[in-house]
C-alpha distance (Angstrom), angle and dihedral (degrees) to the residues before:
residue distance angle dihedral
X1 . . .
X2 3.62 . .
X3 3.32 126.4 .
X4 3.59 130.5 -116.4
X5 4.27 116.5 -128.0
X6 4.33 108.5 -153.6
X7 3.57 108.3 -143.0
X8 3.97 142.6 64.0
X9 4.11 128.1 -60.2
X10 4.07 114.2 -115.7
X11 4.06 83.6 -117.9
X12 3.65 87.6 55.4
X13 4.12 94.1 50.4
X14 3.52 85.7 46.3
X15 3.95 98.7 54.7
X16 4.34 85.0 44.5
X17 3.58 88.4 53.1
X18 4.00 100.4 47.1
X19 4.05 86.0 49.3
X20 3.98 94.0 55.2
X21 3.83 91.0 39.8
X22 3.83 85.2 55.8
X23 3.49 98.4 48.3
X24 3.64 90.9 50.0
X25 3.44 95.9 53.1
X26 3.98 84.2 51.4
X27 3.90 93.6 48.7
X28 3.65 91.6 47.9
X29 3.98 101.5 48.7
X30 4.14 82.6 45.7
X31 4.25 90.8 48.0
X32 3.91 90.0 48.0
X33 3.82 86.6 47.7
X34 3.60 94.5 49.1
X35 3.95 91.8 35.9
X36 4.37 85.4 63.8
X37 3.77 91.1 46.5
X38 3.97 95.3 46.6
X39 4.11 86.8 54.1
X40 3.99 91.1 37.7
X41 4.00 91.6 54.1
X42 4.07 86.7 50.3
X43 3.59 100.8 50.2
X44 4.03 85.8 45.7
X45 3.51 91.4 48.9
X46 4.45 91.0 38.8
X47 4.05 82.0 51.9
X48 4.22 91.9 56.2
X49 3.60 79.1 58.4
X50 3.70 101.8 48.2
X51 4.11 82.6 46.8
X52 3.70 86.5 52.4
X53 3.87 94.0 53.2
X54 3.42 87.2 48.8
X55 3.92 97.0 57.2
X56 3.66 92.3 44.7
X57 3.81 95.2 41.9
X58 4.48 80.4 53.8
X59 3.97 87.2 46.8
X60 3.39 102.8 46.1
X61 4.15 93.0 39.6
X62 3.38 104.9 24.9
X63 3.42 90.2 -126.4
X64 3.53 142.7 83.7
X65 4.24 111.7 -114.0
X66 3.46 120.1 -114.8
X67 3.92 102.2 -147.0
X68 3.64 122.0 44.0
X69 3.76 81.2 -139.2
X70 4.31 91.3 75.1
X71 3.35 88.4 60.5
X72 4.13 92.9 74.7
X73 3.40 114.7 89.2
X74 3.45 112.6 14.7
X75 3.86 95.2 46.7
X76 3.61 110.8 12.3
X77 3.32 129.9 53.7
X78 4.13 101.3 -153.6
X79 4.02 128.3 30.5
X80 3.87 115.0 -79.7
X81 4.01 86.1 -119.5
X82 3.86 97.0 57.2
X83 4.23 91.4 46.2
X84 3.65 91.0 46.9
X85 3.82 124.0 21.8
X86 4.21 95.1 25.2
X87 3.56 94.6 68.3
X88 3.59 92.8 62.5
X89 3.78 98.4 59.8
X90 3.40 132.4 -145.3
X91 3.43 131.6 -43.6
X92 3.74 92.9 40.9
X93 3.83 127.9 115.9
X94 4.18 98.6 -135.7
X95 3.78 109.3 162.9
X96 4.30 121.0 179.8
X97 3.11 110.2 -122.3
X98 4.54 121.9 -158.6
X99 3.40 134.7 -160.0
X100 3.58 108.9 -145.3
X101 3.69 134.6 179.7
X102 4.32 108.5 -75.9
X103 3.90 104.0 -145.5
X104 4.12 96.4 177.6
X105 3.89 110.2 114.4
X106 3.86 89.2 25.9
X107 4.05 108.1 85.3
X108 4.25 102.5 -165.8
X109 3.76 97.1 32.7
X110 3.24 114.3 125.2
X111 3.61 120.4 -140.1
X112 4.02 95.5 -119.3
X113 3.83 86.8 38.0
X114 4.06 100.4 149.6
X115 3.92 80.6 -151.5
X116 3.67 99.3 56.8
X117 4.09 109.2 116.8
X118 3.76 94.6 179.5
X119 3.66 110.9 91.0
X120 3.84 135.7 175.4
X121 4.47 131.7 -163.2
X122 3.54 105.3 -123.7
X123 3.87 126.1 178.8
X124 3.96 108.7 -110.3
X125 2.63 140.1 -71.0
X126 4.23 92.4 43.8
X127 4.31 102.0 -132.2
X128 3.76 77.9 -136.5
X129 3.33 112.1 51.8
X130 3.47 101.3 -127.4
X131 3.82 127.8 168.2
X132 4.04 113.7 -85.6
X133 3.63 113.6 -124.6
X134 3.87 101.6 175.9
X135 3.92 135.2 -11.4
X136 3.73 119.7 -132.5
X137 4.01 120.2 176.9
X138 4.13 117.3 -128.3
X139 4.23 111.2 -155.8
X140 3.32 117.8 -172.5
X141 4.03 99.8 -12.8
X142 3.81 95.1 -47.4
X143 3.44 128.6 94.4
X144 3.42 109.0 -133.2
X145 3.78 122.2 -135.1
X146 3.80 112.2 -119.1
């Protein structure tokens, strides 16, 4: 009689292994996936506040700031660069990006004019100084969306 070993076959380690390897693979593609969206959704939701700030900085003032920089203290509660460009870690190229008023093709307009409709994105800070409308981030050449 033969005797019987307890215990598993090196072909049957070997398919055990290859599964879990796979699935981590899997997990890990779906974590770093889920990892980007996680720091996407609090930049978007960081930039609602910035927006905010920017409405009541207008209401209270009457005037639109002209460095994201005013807008700590009095309006937010954290510095524009830890709410925005933080989230994204290191290693990534995240730029803020402001639409200011556009005076060209309207001689008298002042640059600050409350009335001026024309507006133009501009990295910050603006060379000019101009009143921020809105914020929008740029990563990696494009400006994204939100």
């Amino acid at each position: 009689m033969s005797e019987r070993r307890r215990g598993f076959t090196l072909i049957e380690m070997l398919v055990v292994v290859a599964v879990i390897a796979t699935l981590a693979v899997l997990g890990a593609g779906y974590y770093a996936d889920s990892l980007e969206d996680a720091r996407a959704t609090v930049v978007r939701s960081n930039l609602r506040i910035v927006r905010e700030a920017l409405a009541k900085h207008f209401k209270d003032r009457l005037a639109y700031p002209t460095s994201l920089e005013s807008l700590y203290g009095p309006f937010l509660q954290e510095p524009y660069q830890k709410l925005i460009i933080q989230p994204w870690g290191d290693g990534t190229t995240v730029q803020v990006v402001v639409v200011v008023p556009d005076k060209d093709g309207f001689p008298g307009v002042d640059d600050n004019a409350f009335l001026a409709t024309q507006t133009v994105e501009v990295v910050y800070p603006d060379p000019q100084g101009r009143q921020i409308r809105d914020v929008k981030i740029k990563r990696g050449g494009t400006i994204l969306p939100w």
